[in-house]
N, C-alpha and C positions, 0 to 999 in steps of 0.2 A: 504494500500500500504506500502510495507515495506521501510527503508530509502536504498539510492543506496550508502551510503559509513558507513564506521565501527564505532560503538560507537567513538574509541578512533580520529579516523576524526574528528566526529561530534561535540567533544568535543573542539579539537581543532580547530574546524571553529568557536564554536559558543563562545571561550574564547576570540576569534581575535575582537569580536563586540562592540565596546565602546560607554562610556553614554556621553562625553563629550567630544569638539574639533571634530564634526561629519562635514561631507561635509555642508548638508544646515547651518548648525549653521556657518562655517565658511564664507558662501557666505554672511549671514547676517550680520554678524561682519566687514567683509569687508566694504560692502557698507553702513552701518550705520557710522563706524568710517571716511568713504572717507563724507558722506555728514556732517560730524563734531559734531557729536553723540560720548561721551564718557562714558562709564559705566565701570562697575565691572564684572567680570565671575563666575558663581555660588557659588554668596555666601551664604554658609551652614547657617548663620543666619537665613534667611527665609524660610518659607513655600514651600517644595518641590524643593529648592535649584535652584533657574530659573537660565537658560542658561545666560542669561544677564538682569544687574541691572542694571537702570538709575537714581541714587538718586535723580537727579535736578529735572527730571517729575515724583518723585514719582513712578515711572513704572518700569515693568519688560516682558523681554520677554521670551516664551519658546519654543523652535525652536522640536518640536513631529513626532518622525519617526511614520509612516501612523500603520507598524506591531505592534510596540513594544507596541503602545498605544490604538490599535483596532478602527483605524477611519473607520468612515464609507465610504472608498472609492474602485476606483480602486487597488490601493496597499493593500489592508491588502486583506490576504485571510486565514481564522484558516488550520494550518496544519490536513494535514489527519491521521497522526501516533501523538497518546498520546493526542488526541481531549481534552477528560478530561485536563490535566494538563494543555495544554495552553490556554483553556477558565479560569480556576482561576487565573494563574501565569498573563493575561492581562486582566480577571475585577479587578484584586486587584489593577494592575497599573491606571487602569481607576476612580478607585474609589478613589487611592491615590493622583489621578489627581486632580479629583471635591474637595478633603478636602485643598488642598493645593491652587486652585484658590480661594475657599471661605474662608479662615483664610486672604489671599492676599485680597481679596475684602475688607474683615470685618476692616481689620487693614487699611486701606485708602491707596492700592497700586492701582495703574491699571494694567491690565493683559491683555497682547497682547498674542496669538499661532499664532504659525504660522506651520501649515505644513508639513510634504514631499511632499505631493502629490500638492504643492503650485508650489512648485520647480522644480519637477522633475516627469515623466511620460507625458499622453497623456491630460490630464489636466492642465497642468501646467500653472503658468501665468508670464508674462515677468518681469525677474529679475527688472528691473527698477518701475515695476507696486507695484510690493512689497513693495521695499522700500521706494517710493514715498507714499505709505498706513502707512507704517509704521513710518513715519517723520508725515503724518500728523496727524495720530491720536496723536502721543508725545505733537506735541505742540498744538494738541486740548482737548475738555476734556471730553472726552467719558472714558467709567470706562474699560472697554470690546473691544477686538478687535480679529476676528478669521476671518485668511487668511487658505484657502485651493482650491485645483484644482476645477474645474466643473467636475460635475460627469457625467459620459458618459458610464456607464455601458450597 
């Protein structure tokens, strides 16, 4: 299927798409800093640069658009034009995922994900069910935590 608007469109739609300050990342930040949760935002120090740092619990979270990162859910669906390209351009994100959870594990961080399809679609879970997940695992001590939608394919 060929794309319905002009390279130089396409160019510009897909330069407007940013890796940071994204809708879920900000719902997260919201409601983490309202229940009295303070961290740091991507800092370049660590391993794949997570969306937000909590020095106090050691932890970090990273807030995964469903496409960018190839989840297995409702939201991702591989483009039909330039199949090729976008299966490497998102296992290499996938892959630069798992190296960057595993240096965060190896070094004694905890690693929370969280979602798109947590957030936002037909799957989704209530904003408050998140955060309430996400408060408890901080001050619990699980190493690991992954929030995403129920799949309903």
């Amino acid at each position: 299927m060929a794309d319905i608007v002009t390279p130089e469109v396409r160019s510009r739609m897909m330069s407007g798409i940013r890796g940071r300050d994204t809708k879920p990342e900000m719902i997260l930040r919201r409601g983490l800093h309202a229940m009295g949760f303070r961290f740091r935002l991507h800092d370049r120090r660590l391993p794949g640069k997570p969306d937000m740092v909590l020095p106090r619990y050691r932890s970090v979270i990273f807030a995964h658009g469903c496409f960018w990162h190839g989840h297995d859910c409702h939201l991702f669906r591989l483009p039909a034009t330039r199949t090729e390209f976008w299966e490497d351009k998102i296992g290499k994100n996938k892959a630069r995922d798992r190296d960057a959870v595993l240096q965060l594990l190896t070094s004694g961080w905890r690693v929370a994900t969280v979602w798109e399809c947590a957030m936002r679609g037909r799957g989704r879970l209530a904003s408050d069910s998140i955060e309430t997940s996400l408060a408890n695992w901080l001050r619990g001590e699980g190493k690991e935590l992954e929030l995403s939608g129920y799949r309903c394919d």
